[in-house]
C-alpha positions in Angstrom: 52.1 -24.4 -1.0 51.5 -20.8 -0.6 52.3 -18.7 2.1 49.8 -18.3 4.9 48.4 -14.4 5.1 50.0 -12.9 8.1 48.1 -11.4 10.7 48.5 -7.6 9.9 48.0 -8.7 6.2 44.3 -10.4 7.6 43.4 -7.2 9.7 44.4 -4.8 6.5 41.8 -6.9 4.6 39.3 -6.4 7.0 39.5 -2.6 7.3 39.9 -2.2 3.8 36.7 -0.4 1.8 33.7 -2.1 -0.3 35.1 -0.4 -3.2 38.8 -1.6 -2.2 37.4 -5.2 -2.2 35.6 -4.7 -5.2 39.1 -3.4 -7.4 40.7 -6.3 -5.5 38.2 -9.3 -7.1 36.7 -6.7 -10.0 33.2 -6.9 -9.5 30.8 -4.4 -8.4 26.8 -5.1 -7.9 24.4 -2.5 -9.8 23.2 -1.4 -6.1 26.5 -0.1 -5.2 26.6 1.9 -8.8 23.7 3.3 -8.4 24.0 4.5 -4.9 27.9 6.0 -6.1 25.7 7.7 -8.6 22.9 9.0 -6.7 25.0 9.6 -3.8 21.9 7.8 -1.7 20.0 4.9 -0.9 17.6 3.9 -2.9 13.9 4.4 -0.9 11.2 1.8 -0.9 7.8 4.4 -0.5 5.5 2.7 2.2 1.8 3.8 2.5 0.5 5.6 6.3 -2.3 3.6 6.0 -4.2 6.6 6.6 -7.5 7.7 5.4 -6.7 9.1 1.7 -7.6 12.2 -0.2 -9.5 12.1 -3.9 -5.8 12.4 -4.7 -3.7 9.8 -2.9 -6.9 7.1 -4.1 -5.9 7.2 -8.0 -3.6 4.9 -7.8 -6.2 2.5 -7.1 -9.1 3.9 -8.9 -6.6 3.6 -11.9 -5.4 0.0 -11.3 -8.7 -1.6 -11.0 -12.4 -1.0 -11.3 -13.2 0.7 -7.9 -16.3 0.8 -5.8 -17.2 4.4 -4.6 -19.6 4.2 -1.4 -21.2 7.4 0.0 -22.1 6.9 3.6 -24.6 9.7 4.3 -26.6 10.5 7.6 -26.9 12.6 10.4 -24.9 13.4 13.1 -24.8 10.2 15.7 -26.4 7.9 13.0 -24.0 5.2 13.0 -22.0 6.2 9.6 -18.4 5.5 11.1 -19.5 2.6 13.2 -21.2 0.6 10.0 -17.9 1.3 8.8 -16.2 0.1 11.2 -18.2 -2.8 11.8 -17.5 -4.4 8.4 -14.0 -4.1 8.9 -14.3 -5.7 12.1 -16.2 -8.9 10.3 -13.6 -9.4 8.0 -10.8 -9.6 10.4 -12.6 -12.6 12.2 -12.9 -14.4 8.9 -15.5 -13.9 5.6 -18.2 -11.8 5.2 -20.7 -12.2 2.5 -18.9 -14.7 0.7 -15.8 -12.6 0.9 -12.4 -12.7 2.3 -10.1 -9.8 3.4 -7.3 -9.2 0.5 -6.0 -6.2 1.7 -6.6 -2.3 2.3 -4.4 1.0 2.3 -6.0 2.5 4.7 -5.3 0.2 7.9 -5.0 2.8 10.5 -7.9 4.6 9.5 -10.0 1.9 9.6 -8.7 1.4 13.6 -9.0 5.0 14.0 -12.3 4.7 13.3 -13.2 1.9 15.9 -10.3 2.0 18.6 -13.0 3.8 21.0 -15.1 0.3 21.1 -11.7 -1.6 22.1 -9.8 0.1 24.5 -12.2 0.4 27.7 -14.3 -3.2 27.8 -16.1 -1.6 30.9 -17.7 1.0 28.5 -21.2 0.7 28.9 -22.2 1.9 25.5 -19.1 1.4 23.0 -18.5 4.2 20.5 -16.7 5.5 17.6 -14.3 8.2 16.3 -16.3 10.9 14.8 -16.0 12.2 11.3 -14.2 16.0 11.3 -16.4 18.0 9.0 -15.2 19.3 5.9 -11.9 16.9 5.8 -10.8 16.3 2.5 -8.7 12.8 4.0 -11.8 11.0 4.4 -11.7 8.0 2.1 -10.7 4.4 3.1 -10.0 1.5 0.9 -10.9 -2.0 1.5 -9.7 -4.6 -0.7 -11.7 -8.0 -1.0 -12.1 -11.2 -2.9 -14.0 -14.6 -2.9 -12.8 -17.7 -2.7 -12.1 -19.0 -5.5 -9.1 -17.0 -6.1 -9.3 -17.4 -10.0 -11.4 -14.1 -9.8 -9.8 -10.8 -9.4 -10.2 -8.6 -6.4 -12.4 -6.2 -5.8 -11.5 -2.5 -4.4 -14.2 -0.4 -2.4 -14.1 2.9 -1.4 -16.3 4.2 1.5 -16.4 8.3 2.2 -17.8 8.7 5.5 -19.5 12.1 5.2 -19.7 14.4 8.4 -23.0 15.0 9.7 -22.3 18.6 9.5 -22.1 18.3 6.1 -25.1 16.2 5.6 -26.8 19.2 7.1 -25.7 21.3 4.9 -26.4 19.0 1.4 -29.9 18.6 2.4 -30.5 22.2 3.0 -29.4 23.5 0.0 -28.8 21.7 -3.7 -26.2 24.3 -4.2 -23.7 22.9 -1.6 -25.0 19.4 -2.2 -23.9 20.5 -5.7 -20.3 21.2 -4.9 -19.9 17.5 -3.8 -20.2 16.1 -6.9 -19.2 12.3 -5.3 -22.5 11.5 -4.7 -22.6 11.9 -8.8 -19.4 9.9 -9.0 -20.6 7.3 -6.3 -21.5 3.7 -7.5 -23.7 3.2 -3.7 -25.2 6.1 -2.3 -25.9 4.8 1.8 -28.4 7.0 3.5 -28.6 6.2 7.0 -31.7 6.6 9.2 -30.6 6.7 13.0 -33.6 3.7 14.4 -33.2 5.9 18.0 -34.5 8.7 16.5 -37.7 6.2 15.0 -38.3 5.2 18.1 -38.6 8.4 19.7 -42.5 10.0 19.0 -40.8 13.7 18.9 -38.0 13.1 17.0 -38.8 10.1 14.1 -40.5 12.6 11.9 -37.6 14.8 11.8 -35.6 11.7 11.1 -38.6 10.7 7.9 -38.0 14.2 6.7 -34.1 14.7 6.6 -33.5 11.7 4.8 -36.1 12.6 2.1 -34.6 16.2 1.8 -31.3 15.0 1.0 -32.0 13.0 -1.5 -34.7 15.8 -2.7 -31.8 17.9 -3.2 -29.6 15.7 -4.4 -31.7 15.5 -7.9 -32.1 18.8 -7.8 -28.3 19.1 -7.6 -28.5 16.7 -10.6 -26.3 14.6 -8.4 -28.5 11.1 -8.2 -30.7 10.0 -11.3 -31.7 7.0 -13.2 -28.5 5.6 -13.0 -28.1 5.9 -9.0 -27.9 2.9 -6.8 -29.2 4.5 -3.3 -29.8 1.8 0.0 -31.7 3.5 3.2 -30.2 2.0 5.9 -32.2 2.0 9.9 -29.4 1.8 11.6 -29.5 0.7 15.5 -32.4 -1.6 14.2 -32.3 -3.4 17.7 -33.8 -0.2 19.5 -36.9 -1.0 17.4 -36.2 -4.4 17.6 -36.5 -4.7 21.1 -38.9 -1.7 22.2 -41.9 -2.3 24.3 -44.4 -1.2 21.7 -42.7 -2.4 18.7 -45.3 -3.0 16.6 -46.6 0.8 16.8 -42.8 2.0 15.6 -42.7 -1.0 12.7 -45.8 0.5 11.4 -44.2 4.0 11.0 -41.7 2.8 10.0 -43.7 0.6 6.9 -45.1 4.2 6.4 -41.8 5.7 6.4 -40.4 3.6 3.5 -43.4 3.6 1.4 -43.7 7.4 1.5 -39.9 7.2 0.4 -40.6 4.6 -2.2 -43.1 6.8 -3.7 -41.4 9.8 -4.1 -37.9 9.0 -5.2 -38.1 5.6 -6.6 -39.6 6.6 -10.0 -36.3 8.8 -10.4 -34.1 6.7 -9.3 -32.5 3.1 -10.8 -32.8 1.7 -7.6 -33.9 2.2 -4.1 -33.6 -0.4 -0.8 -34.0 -0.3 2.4 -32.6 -2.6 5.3 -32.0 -2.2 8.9 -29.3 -3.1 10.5 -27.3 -3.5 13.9 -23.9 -2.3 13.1 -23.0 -2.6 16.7 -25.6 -3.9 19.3 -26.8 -2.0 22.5 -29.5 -4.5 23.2 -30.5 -8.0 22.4 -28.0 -11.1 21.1 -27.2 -9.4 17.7 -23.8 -10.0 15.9 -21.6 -7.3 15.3 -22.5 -6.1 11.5 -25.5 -7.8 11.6 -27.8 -6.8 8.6 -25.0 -6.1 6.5 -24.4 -8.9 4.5 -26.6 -8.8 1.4 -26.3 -4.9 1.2 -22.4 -5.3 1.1 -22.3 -8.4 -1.4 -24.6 -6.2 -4.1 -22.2 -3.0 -3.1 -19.0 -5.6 -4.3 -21.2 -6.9 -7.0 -23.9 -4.7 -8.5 -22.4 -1.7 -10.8 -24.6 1.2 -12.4 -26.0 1.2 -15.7 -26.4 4.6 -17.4 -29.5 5.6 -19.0 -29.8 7.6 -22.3 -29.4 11.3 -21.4 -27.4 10.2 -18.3 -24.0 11.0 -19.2 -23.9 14.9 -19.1 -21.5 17.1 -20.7 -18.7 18.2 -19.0 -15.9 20.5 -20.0 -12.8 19.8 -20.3 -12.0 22.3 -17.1 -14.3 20.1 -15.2 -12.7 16.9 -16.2 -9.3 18.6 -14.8 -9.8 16.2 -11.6 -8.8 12.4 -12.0 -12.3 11.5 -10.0 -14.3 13.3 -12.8 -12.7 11.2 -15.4 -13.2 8.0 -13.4 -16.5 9.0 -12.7 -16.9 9.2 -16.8 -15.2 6.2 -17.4 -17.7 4.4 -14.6 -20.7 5.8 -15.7 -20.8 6.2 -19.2 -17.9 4.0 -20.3 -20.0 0.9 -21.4 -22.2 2.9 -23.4 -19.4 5.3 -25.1 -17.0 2.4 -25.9 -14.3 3.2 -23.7 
C-alpha cells in the first residue's frame, strides 16, 4: 500500500493555488481561462426595474410586438393611479383573462402606488405624481392568458405629466414634438369625474379633453388609424352624488358632442368610466378596467391608405420611429 500523506504534506495541499491544483490534475474549466484572460469576472447585467427611457425600451419593442399606451389627462386626473391600479389587479391574481408574466419596470410600478400602502389611516389614498418633461417615463408590463400555448404580450404605458397635457392641447406645435401619440397603438384620455360633478368646473373638463385631441390632428398626430378610449375617471363621485341623474345627463351630452366631432376622423373612439381607486361606494380596485385593457392587449391598428407618411431618413434616426413604421404600416408595406 501506499504511503499515507503526512500532515505538512496535507496542509501544503490545502494552501496551494487553483492554478497549482489545476497543473497538479491538468485540467482547467473555461471560467477560469477566461477570467486569466480578461483579468475579471465575468458580469451578469441585471435591470433597475426602473421606469425606462424610448432608449432602454428597444430591447423589448425589438423582441416582440409591443403595445404603446399614452395615458393622457390633466393634472389630478387619475393617470398614475389607473396605472397603478392594474398592476395592483394582477398581483392578486388575473385580470381580464390575463395573468402576470413579468415586467422590467417593477419598482416603477411601486413607485407609482407606494403612497396608497404605507399609511392605512390615510383618509384619501394617493399616488406618486408624474415629474413633467421626464424622459424615464415608460413602464413595461408583460402578460399572457392561460393557455400558455400563446405567446406573451408586452405593453407599454407612458404616463404623461399634466403639465405637459397642458401644454399639447394648447398648441399643435408642442403636441407635435411628441410624436408618441403618432407611434401609440391606445391613445387614453382621461376625464377627471370630480371635475364633472362640479357645475363650475365640468365644462372646463368637456373642453380640455376636446382641445387635445383637436390638436392632436392638427399635429397630424392621431388619424384614421388611431385607437383613442375617453376614460371618466373617479366614476364613483358621479356614481354616488346626490343629483346624479342631472350630472349623467351632461355627461351623455359630453360624449355625444365628443363623438361628433372627432369620431369621423378617427378609427375608433370609446368611452368608459371607471373607478381606478374608490373614494366612495363598494367599488373594486381597477374597477371598469377590464374590457378597455383586454382590447388594449388585443386590438392593434390598421392603417388606412394615405396613413403611412413619409419620413426621412433623419427622422427614422430614432429606433421608436422605425417601430412606429414597422407597427403602423408594416402589414400594408410587406415588412
Amino acid at each position: 500500500m501506499p504511503d499515507r500523506p503526512s500532515e505538512e504534506e496535507i496542509s501544503s495541499k490545502k494552501r496551494s493555488s487553483p492554478e497549482e491544483h489545476a497543473a497538479v490534475d491538468g485540467s482547467t474549466n473555461d471560467a477560469q481561462k477566461n477570467g486569466e484572460n480578461s483579468g475579471r469576472r465575468a458580469l451578469v447585467p441585471l435591470k433597475s426595474g426602473e421606469a425606462l427611457t424610448a432608449q432602454e425600451a428597444f430591447s423589448i419593442t425589438a423582441a416582440s410586438r409591443t403595445r404603446l399606451l399614452v395615458i393622457a389627462g390633466a393634472v389630478g386626473s387619475g393617470k398614475t393611479t389607473l396605472i397603478a391600479s392594474i398592476f395592483h389587479r394582477f398581483q392578486k391574481g388575473s385580470f381580464a383573462g390575463y395573468y402576470f408574466a413579468g415586467s422590467d419596470t417593477l419598482i416603477g410600478f411601486d413607485e407609482r402606488s407606494y403612497l396608497a400602502r404605507i399609511a392605512p389611516e390615510r383618509e384619501v389614498a394617493t399616488t406618486k405624481r408624474t415629474i413633467p418633461g421626464i424622459s424615464r417615463n415608460l413602464l413595461h408590463l408583460r402578460v399572457r392568458k392561460p393557455d400558455l400555448r400563446e405567446r406573451a404580450s408586452d405593453l407599454l404605458f407612458i404616463d404623461l405629466s399634466g403639465e405637459d397635457y397642458e401644454e399639447f392641447k394648447d398648441s399643435p406645435d408642442e403636441c407635435r414634438r411628441f410624436a408618441m401619440i403618432a407611434r401609440a397603438d391606445h391613445l387614453i384620455v382621461l376625464v377627471d369625474g370630480s371635475k364633472l360633478v362640479d357645475p363650475a368646473a365640468r365644462q372646463g373638463a368637456k373642453r380640455n379633453a376636446g382641445m387635445l385631441l383637436q390638436s392632436c390632428i392638427d399635429s397630424e398626430q392621431l388619424g384614421r388609424h388611431s385607437q383613442v378610449d375617453i376614460i371618466i375617471s373617479k366614476w364613483d363621485l358621479v356614481d354616488m352624488a346626490a343629483d346624479k341623474a342631472a350630472h349623467s345627463t351632461y355627461i351623455d351630452g359630453m360624449k355625444r358632442w365628443l363623438t361628433q366631432l372627432f369620431a369621423p376622423r378617427l378609427r375608433r373612439l370609446r368611452f368608459f368610466e371607471v373607478v381606478a381607486r374608490r373614494e366612495k361606494g363598494p367599488y373594486e380596485i381597477a374597477h371598469g378596467l377590464s374590457m378597455p385593457f383586454k382590447s388594449w392587449v388585443e386590438d392593434l391598428p390598421v392603417a388606412a391608405p394615405g396613413d403611412c407618411p413619409q419620413r426621412s431618413p433623419q427622422e427614422l434616426a430614432c429606433e421608436f420611429d422605425r417601430y412606429w413604421g414597422r407597427r403602423l404600416c408594416g402589414n400594408r408595406a410587406g415588412a
